[in-house]
N, C-alpha and C positions, 0 to 999 in steps of 0.2 A: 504493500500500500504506500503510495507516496503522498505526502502532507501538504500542502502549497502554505509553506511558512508567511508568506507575506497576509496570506488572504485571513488569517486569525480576527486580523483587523486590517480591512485592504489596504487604509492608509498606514501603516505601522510601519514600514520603511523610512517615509518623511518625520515620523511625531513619536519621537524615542519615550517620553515620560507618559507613566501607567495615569490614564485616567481617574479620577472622581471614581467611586463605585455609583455615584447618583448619575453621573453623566452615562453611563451607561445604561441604565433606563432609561433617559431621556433620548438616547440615540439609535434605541433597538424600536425597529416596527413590525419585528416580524411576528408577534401575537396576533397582530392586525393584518398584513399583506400575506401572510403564505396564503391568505384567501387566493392570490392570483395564480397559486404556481400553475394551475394550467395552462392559462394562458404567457406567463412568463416563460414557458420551455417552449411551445409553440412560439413565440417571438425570436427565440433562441435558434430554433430550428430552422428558419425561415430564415433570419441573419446569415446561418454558417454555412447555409445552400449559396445566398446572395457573395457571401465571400469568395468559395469556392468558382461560382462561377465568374467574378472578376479577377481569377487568379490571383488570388491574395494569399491562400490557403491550399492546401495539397488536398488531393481527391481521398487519400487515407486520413490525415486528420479530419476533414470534413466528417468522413463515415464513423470514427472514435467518438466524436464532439453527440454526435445525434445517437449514436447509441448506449452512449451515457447519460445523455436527456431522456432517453425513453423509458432507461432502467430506474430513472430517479423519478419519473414520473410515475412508474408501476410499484414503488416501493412507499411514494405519497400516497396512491389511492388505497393501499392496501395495511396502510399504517406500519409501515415498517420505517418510517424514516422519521431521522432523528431530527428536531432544530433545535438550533442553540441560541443563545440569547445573546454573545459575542459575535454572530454571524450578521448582524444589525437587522439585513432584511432578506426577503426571499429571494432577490436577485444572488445575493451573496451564499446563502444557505444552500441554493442547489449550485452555483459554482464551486464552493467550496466541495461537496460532494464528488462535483468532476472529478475534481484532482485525486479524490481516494481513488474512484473507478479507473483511469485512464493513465492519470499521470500529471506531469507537463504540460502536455498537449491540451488540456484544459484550459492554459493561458490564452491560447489564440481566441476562446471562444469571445473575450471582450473587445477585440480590434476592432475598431473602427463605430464603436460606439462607446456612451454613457448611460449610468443611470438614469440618468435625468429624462433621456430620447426612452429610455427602455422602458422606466416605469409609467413613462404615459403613454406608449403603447398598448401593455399590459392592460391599462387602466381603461381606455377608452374601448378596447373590445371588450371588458368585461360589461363597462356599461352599456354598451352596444346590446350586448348578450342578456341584459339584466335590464333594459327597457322594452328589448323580445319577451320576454317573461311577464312582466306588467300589462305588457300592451295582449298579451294571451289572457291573462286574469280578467282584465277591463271585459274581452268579450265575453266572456265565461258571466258575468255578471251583467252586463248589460244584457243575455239572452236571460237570463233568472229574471228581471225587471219584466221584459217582453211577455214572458210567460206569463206572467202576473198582470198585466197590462189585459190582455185577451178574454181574460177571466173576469176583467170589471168595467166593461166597455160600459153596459148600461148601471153601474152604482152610483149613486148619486152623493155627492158630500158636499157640505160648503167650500170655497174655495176660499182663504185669509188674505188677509190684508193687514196690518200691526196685532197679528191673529186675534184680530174680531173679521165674523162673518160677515162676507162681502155678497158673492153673488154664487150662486149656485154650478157645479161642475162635474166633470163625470171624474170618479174615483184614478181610472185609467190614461187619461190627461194629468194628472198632477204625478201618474208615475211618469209619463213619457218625459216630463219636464225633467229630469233622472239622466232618463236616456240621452236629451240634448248632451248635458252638464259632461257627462263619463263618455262622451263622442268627443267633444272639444279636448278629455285630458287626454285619448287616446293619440289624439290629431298631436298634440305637443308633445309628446314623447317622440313621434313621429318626425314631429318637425326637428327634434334635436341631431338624427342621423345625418344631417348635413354637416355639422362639424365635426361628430364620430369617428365621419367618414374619409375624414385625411389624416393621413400616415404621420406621425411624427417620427420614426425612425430613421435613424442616418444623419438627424440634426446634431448628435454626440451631444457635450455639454451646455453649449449654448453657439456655436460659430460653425456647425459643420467637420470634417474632417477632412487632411488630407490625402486622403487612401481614395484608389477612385474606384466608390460603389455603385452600385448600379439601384437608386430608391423608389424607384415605378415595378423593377423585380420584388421586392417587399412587399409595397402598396399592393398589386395584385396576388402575393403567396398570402396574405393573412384578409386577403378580402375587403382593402380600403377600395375606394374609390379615385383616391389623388393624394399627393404628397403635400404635407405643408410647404410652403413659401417664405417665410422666413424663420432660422434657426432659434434668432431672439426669443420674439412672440411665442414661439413652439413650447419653450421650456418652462414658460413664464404663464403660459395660459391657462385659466381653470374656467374660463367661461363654460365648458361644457359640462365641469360640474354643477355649476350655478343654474343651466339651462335644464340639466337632471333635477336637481333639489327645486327649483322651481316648479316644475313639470310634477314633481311629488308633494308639493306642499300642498299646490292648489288641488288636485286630486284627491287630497287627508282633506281638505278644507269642504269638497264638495259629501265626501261620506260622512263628516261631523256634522253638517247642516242637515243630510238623510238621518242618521242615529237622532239627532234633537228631536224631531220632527217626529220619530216613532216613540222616542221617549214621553214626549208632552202626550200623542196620542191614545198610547197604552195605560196612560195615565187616568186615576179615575173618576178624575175630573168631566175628562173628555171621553175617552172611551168608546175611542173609537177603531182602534184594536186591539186585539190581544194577542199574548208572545209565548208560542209552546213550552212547556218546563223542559224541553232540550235547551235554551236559551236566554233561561234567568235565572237569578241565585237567590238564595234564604238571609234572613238574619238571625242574628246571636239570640234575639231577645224577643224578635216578635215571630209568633210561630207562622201567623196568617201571609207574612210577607211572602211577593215574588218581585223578585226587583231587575230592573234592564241593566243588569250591570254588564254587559259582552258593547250596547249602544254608550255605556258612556264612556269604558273603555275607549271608543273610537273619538270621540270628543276630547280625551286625554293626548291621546297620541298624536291629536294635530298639533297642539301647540311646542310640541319638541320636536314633531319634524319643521316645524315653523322657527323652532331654535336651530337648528342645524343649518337651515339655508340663511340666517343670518350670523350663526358664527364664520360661514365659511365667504359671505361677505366682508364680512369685519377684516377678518385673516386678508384677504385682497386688497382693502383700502387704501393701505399705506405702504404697497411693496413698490421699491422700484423693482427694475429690471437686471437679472433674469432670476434665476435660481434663489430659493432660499429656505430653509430647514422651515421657515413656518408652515410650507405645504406640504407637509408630509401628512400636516392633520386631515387633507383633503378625503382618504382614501375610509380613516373611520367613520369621518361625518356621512360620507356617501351609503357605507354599508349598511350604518344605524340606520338611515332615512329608508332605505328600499327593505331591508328586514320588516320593517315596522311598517312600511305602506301595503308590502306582501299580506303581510298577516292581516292586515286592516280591511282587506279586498273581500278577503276571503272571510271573516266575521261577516260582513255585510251580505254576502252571499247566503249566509248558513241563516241570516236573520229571514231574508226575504223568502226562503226557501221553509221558515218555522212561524208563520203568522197570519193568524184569523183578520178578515175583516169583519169591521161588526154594522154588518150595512143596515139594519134597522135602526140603531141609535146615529148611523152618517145622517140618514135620512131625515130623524126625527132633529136634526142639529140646522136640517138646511129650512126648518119652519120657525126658525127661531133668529128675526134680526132682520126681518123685511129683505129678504135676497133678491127679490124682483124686481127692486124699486128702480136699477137702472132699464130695466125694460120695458117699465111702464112709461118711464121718461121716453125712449126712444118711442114708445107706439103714439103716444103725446104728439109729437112731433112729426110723423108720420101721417097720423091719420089728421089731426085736426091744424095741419101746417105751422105748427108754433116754432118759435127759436129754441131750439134748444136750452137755455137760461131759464125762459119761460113754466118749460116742459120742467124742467130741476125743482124750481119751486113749487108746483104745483103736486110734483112726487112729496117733495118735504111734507108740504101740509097737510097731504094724504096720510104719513108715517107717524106727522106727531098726531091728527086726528085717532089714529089705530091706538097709539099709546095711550093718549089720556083714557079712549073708553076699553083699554084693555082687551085689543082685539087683533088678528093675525089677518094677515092678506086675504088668507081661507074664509077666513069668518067675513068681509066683507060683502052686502048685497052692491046695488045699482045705487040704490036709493042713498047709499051711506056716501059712492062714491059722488052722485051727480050735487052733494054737500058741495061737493068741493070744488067739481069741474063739471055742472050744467051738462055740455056738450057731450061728455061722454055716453055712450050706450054700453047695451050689456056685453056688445064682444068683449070687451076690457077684460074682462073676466077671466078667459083664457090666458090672458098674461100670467096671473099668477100663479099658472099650472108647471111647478117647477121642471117634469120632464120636454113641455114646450120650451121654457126658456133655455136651456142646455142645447137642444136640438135649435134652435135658432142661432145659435154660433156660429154660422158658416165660414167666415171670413178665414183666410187660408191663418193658419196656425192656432185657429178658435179650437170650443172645447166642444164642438157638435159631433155627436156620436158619429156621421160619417166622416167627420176631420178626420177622427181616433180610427176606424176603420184603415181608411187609406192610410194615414201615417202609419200602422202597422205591418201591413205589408210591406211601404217604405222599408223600415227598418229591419227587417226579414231578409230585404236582401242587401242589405247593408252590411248587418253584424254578419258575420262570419268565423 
């Protein structure tokens, strides 16, 4: 076995005095990065072909180099390999390895690059890889939504407004509004693969190298798109974890306003669903309790993935240019946020997949708070050509007449309404039949049961 003495601590050739024992926690990531070793040997691999083929390297070291990546890749997945805390990170820890396996000949495997080009290659195909995986989740739940959706085309519920009851909606509309919300997070994940998608490899530390590689060979062995353009910018950039942490916050953001929303609901005040006992918990003290504790869970977890994508703005503020040990924090902010948004996808999935709706108490909610008073206003203005303004007051004074004598739009005759407005006859009346005003919704992205119809098929062949 040979030891590659220098690589104990790579820089230990130049920096003869034994570190701090504390600086050495502060300089080891490799708790945190052997997350990447796959794709670190794959970047590795794909280097030492690129080598070989610009004659840099012999067609036998080449074959040594990958077959000692391979070996230490099957010995990572099967838990036989050791990391050490002196190895600082995983770039280091499977090089260091070469040298037992191979020899010497493990030194060539860093020509012509740095860590700095290395580790954000590594990094950017894992998030590559790990917004593939979200953006997989997202449909997985937006089809759960859909299903759900199909099943309540005709349920009727108030629709809120500073949640007091506004105007009347179909239960299936106010999920589709869901679907818009987790389309849009899907689309910015999506949109991020444009920066993903250029290669930072071959920028070495921050100016390039002078060994002549070949970086469009790269760019196409590990599946970029294009090569970055300048070396600076390259090592220096974390924009695309920003556009990740972004792309996950709002996404946490959109499934806490979902959880709130079933939490006030199942609530029994309103109660207007209920959450299967696969999906709530007990308390210490009160026997009766079921409490949404999985939805406020998700309410929790926004505001720390909301932390993460402004620590790791912070961290950016003030750097110049290029390299600097404060981004190394880059790689666990990023992992905590997609862990936490993974798990968050899929709670929300298991919720929507475990819950009654309780459509006679929706219904009995949408006779409470005058929900048709804007449709009485428009039929005002329609039928008896009034201004609009006009039409508003004359609703008002219908609404506060219902109050004072303690009376529901239901309970109104002709006689009670022509109090108010002479001109009216008794068609009026069908105004206040809440499945007509739902169905009168037409306007393209209204709540009229054939809106919801055709918008669902939309989305049918949308999600995929």
């Amino acid at each position: 076995m040979v030891i590659n003495k220098n690589n104990r601590t790579v820089w230990k050739s130049r920096i003869s005095k034994t570190k701090l024992s504390y600086f050495d926690k502060i300089g080891s990531s490799i708790d945190i990065d052997k997350r990447l070793y796959n794709e670190d040997i794959s970047c590795s691999i794909a280097h030492v072909e690129m080598l070989h083929k610009q004659k840099i390297i012999s067609f036998k070291i080449k074959n040594k180099i990958i077959f000692g990546l391979k070996k230490i890749k099957n010995e990572i997945i099967k838990k036989n390999f050791l990391f050490h805390k002196e190895d600082e990170d995983i770039h280091m820890s499977i090089e260091r390895r070469l040298f037992e396996i191979i020899g010497e000949d493990a030194g060539f495997l860093h020509t012509a690059r740095s860590r700095n080009d290395q580790v954000l290659t590594d990094f950017k195909i894992w998030i590559k890889n790990s917004s593939n995986e979200i953006i997989k989740l997202i449909n997985s739940l937006l089809k759960t939504i859909l299903k759900n959706a199909e099943k309540n085309v005709h349920t009727l519920m108030p629709g809120f407004t500073h949640l007091k009851n506004a105007q009347p909606i179909s239960f299936s509309h106010y999920l589709l509004a869901y679907i818009e919300m987790f389309i849009r997070d899907k689309k910015r994940f999506e949109n991020n693969f444009t920066s993903l998608l250029e290669n930072p490899l071959g920028v070495a530390a921050l100016t390039g190298t002078t060994f002549n590689i070949d970086r469009t060979y790269t760019t196409k062995k590990l599946n970029f798109n294009s090569s970055t353009k300048n070396s600076i910018d390259t090592v220096s950039d974390r924009d695309f974890v920003l556009d990740f942490l972004y792309a996950s916050s709002v996404c946490s953001m959109h499934l806490s306003r979902f959880a709130e929303e079933f939490i006030i609901w199942n609530s029994d005040a309103f109660n207007l669903i209920s959450l299967n006992d696969k999906i709530v918990t007990g308390s210490s003290i009160m026997p009766q309790k079921k409490n949404p504790d999985p939805l406020e869970f998700l309410r929790g977890q926004t505001g720390i993935l909301y932390g993460n994508l402004f620590s790791m703005l912070t961290i950016l503020k003030g750097l110049p240019l290029s390299y600097f040990k404060d981004l190394q924090e880059d790689k666990k902010i990023v992992f905590d946020s997609f862990d936490k948004l993974k798990q968050c996808i899929l709670i929300s999935n298991e919720v929507l997949n475990n819950y009654t709706v309780n459509k006679k108490r929706m219904y009995q909610l949408c006779n409470i708070g005058y929900l048709t008073s804007t449709d009485l206003a428009d039929y005002i203005v329609r039928e008896l050509n009034y201004p609009f303004r006009k039409a508003y007051n004359i609703t008002a004074n219908l609404v506060n007449y219902c109050e004072k004598n303690k009376k529901s739009f239901q309970d109104l005759r002709i006689e009670d309404i022509k109090k108010i407005e002479p001109k009216l006859n008794e068609n009026v009346l069908n105004i206040f039949d809440l499945n007509n005003s739902v169905k009168s919704k037409k306007s393209f992205g209204g709540t009229s049961f054939d809106n919801i119809k055709k918008m669902i098929k939309i989305y049918k062949k949308e999600i995929k």
